[in-house]
C-alpha positions in Angstrom: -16.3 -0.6 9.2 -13.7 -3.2 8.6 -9.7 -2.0 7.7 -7.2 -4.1 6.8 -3.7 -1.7 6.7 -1.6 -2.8 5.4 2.1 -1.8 6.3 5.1 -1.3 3.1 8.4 -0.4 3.8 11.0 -0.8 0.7 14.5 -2.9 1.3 17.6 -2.2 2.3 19.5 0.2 -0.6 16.7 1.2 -2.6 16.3 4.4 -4.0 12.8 5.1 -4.6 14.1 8.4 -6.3 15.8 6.2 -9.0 12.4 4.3 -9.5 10.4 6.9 -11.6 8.9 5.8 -14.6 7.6 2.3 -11.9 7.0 5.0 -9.1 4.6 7.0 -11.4 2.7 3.6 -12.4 2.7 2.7 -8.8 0.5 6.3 -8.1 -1.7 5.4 -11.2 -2.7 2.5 -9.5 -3.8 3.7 -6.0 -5.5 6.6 -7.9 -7.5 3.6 -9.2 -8.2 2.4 -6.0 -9.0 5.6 -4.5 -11.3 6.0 -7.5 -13.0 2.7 -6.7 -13.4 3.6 -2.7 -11.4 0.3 -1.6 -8.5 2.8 0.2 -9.9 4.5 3.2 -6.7 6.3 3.5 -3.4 6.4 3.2 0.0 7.2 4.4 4.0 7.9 3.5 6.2 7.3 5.8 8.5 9.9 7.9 11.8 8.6 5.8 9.4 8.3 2.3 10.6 4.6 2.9 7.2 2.8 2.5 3.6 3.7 3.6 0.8 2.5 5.1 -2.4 1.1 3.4 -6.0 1.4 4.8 -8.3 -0.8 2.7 -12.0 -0.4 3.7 -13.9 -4.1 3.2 -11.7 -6.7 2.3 -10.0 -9.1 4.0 -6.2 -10.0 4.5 -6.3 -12.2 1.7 -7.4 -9.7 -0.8 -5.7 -7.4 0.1 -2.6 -9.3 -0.5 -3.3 -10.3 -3.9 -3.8 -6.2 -4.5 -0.5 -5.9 -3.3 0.9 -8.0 -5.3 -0.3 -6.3 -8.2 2.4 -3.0 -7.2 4.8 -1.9 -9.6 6.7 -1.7 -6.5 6.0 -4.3 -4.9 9.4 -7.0 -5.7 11.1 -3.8 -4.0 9.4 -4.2 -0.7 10.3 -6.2 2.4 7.2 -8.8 3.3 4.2 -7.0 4.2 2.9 -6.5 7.3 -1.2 -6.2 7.8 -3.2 -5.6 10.7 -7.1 -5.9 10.8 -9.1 -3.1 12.3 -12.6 -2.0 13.2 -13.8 1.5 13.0 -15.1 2.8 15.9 -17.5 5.7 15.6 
């Protein structure tokens, strides 16, 4: 199986506490993904700063162009993405 994570952390000064009513979109839409089966999993991070992304099947490109798509996303610093492989 193919993984592209990818890895989210918000900028400097933002509150993701003050962020609700785009917070609560933002979980609405990785429900939807879920719901699809395009995450494999997914992670917060320690300081609730950002999280990491596991999407099963699609490439660095499309992935991206998800991303994009975040109610959160003008509040993150660039993305990072690595490509995996599965190893069972």
């Amino acid at each position: 199986m193919n993984i592209t994570a990818v890895i989210l952390t918000l900028k400097e000064g933002v509150n993701v506490s003050e962020l609700g009513a785009i917070l609560k979109h933002e979980q609405e839409m990785v429900a939807q993904w879920r719901a699809e089966g395009i995450i494999h999993d997914m992670y917060l991070r320690q300081g609730r700063n950002g999280a990491v992304i596991m999407f099963k099947e699609l490439d660095e490109t499309a992935v991206q162009a998800l991303i994009e798509t975040l109610p959160l996303y003008p509040y993150f610093k660039p993305a990072e993405f690595l490509g995996l492989l599965k190893n069972d």
